[in-house]
C-alpha positions in Angstrom: -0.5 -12.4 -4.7 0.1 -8.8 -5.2 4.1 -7.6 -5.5 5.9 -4.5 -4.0 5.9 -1.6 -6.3 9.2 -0.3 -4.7 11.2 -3.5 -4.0 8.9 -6.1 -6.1 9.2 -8.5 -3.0 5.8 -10.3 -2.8 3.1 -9.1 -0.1 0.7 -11.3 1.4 -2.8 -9.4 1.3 -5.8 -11.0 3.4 -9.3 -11.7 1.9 -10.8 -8.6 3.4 -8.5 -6.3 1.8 -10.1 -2.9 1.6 -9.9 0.2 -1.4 -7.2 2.7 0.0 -6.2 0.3 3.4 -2.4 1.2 4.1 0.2 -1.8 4.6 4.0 -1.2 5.1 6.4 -3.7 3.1 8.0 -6.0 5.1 11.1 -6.0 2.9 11.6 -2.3 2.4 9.3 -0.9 4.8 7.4 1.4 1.9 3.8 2.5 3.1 1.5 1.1 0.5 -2.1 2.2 -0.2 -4.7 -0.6 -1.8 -5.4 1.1 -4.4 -7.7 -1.7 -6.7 -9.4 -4.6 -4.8 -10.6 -6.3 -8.1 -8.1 -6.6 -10.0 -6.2 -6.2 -6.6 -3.3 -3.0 -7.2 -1.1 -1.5 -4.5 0.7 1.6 -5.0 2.9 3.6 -3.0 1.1 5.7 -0.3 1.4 9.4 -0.9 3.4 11.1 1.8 1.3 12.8 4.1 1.7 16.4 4.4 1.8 18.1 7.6 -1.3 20.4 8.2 -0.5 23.4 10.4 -4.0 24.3 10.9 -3.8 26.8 7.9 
């Protein structure tokens, strides 16, 4: 059982969890990224930043 790094609320991850698969908390609603499947870690997703076709 892997824990919120935002809120520390406990998430409930499948088996078939996948490196860098996004997940929103369902206390806080933080976007998380899997960032570790073995050990398992989840991190807060980076914000995304808006490309302007630049």
């Amino acid at each position: 059982m892997s824990q919120c790094p935002v809120c520390d609320a406990d998430l409930t991850l499948g088996d078939d969890i996948l490196k860098g698969e996004l997940l929103e908390c369902d206390d806080c609603g933080t976007e998380l990224e899997i960032t570790s499947v073995d050990p398992v870690k989840v991190d807060a997703a980076p914000a995304a930043e808006e490309d302007w076709g630049q």
